[in-house]
C-alpha positions, 0 to 999 in steps of 0.5 A: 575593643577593635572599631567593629565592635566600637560602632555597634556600641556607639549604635547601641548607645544611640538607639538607646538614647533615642528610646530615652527621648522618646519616653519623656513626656510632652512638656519636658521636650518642648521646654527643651525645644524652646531652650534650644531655640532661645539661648543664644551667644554666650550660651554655649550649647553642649548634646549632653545637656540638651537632653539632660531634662529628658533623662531627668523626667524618667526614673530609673526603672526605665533605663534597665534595658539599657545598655550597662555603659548608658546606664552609668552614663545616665547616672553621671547625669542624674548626680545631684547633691541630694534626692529633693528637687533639683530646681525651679525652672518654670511653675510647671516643676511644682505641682498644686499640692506642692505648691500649697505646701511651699505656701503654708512653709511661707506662712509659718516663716513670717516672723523669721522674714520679719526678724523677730525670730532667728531660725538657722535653718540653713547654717552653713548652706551657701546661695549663689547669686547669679544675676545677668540682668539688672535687679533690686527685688529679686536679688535682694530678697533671695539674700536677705532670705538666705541670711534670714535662714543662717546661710551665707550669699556670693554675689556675681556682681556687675557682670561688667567686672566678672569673666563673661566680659572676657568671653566666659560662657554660661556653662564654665560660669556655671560649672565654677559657681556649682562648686562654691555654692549649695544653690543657684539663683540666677536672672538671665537675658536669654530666655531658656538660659535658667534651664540651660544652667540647671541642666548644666549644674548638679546643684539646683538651679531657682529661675529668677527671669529668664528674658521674656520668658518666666519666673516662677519664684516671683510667681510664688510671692504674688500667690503667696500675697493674693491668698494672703488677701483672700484666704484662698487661690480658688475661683478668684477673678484676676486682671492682669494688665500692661505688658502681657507680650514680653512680661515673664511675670505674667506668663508664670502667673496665669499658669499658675492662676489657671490650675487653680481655676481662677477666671483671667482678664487679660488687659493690653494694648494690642502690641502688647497681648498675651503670646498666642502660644500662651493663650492657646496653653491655657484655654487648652487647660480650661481658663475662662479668658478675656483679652480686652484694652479696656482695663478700667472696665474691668475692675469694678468685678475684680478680685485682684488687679496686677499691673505691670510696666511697658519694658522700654528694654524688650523693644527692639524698635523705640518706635513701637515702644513710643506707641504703648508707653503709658498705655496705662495710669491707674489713679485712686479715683478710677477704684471708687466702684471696686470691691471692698477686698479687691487688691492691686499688685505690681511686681515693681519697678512701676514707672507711671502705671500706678499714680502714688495716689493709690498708694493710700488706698486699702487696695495697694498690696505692692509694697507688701507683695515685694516683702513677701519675696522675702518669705516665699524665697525663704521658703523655696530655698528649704524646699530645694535644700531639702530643709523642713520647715518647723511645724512650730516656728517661734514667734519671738526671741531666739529659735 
């Protein structure tokens, strides 16, 4: 091809890219956006993975009128190992009726979480735990659930005894991990590095924190717990209080809370509210929303009450941590006017927001809400392997 013909393809190719772009619907860019805007240091940016979710979010249908050479181009990216979901970035890749199935799948997995049936749903299948951050919760229910389900778990380890110390960029890890592993669970300071992997990798990718920003499978354990509790999602009056600024586990979870109608208390200091980007989203989707400081008086019409910490780690300025920490001591006595079915979650570690009094009450789902990791997880990883669940899960004995 001599250099004439050589620039009106590489034009081609790129107004072709552009139509791509343009197709894509509103929330996917601004994801991308934010990424972009959020990955930092050793989150190497690379254009062909900037716009990897773009082309994800359309089918194939609308590349026919595409070039022959960005129609293969766009195959090569679109190469994941299997046509079930390619990962769980934010609540935003599940819809509320998938959502409810990931649920049910949960239920019936209960006996397996428990280890009273063995079920090798996923012999053979190995998770990669990727974890940046530090994690007891997370990292350790995402292996008991993989194990539970007859697969196998590599573990990252201390990142201090691993390649990132050497000046190993997420992309390589990734690309290295993509081919030991089936599936990715990775927690990551920098907010929008869980997209940035899963825009980088060809097998799916499951967010478990991304810096401030969400966490969706820690969302599916805490719907899976408050229907649990009330036998339903809809309608219920829901306080969520503490650190709503930098609190990933909040973001997810009034997303998610708000497509089911539910009504939101937001209760901070007011260091800590709930980022207007995020409020404005979800009154812009209908929630009824009060922010008050006042989290004691709000909980005698509570249906649930979800406390979170002050995270001493997202401050920049220990000052302004010193003016909120503590904000927030929830104490057996301040729940004598509460519902009788009212339950109170925490995504733990809690620090000296719940006093261990509460910790006797019938309100305390805590310790519960961080088993139901387990299930919920077990189901997530089926449901990105592509791995049915039983209609019938035995309840005992070998599966």
């Amino acid at each position: 091809m001599d250099g004439q013909a050589s620039q009106a393809a590489d034009a081609s190719i790129n107004k072709a890219v552009i139509i791509v772009m343009d197709s894509t619907d509103r929330s996917r860019r601004a994801r991308s956006a934010s990424m972009a805007e959020s990955v930092s240091a050793h989150v190497t940016m690379v254009p062909l993975h900037l716009i990897t979710p773009i082309i994800h979010a359309l089918t194939r249908d609308r590349l026919n009128g595409c070039p022959p050479k960005v129609q293969g181009w766009v195959s090569t990216v679109m190469n994941k190992r299997g046509d079930h979901m390619t990962g769980l970035i934010t609540m935003d890749d599940l819809t509320n009726e998938a959502i409810l199935e990931i649920l049910d799948d949960a239920e019936r997995l209960l006996p397996v979480a428990r280890g009273d049936t063995y079920l090798p749903l996923l012999q053979g299948k190995i998770l990669g735990n990727l974890f940046f951050e530090p994690s007891t919760r997370t990292r350790m229910s995402f292996e008991t659930a993989m194990k539970r389900l007859g697969g196998d778990v590599v573990n990252l380890g201390d990142v201090k005894t691993s390649s990132v110390v050497k000046g190993e960029t997420l992309y390589d890890t990734i690309q290295m991990v993509d081919g030991y592993t089936d599936i990715i669970a990775m927690r990551h300071p920098r907010q929008g590095a869980a997209q940035y992997a899963q825009d980088s990798a060809r097998v799916p990718v499951l967010n478990g924190g991304d810096g401030a920003g969400h966490h969706p499978t820690q969302t599916m354990l805490d719907l899976f717990t408050i229907r649990q509790a009330h036998g339903s999602l809809e309608g219920l009056k829901v306080v969520l209080a503490g650190d709503l600024r930098y609190g990933r586990t909040v973001h997810s979870l009034s997303h998610a809370l708000t497509r089911f109608g539910c009504e939101l208390v937001l209760a901070s200091p007011s260091l800590l509210r709930m980022p207007r980007e995020i409020l404005d989203d979800l009154t812009a989707h209908g929630a009824i929303v009060t922010e008050t400081e006042d989290l004691l008086g709000s909980i005698n019409e509570a249906d649930v009450v979800y406390m979170t910490r002050i995270q001493k780690e997202r401050f920049a300025d220990e000052d302004e941590y010193t003016k909120v920490a503590g904000a927030y001591k929830l104490h057996a006595n301040n729940l004598e006017g509460a519902k009788a079915s009212m339950i109170i979650m925490h995504p733990l570690p809690r620090v000296d927001e719940i006093h261990p009094s509460v910790d006797g009450t019938r309100h305390a789902r805590y310790f519960e809400q961080a088993f139901n990791g387990v299930v919920a997880r077990m189901a997530l990883l089926c449901r990105l392997l592509g791995v049915s669940v039983p209609a019938d899960v035995p309840q005992g004995g070998e599966a």
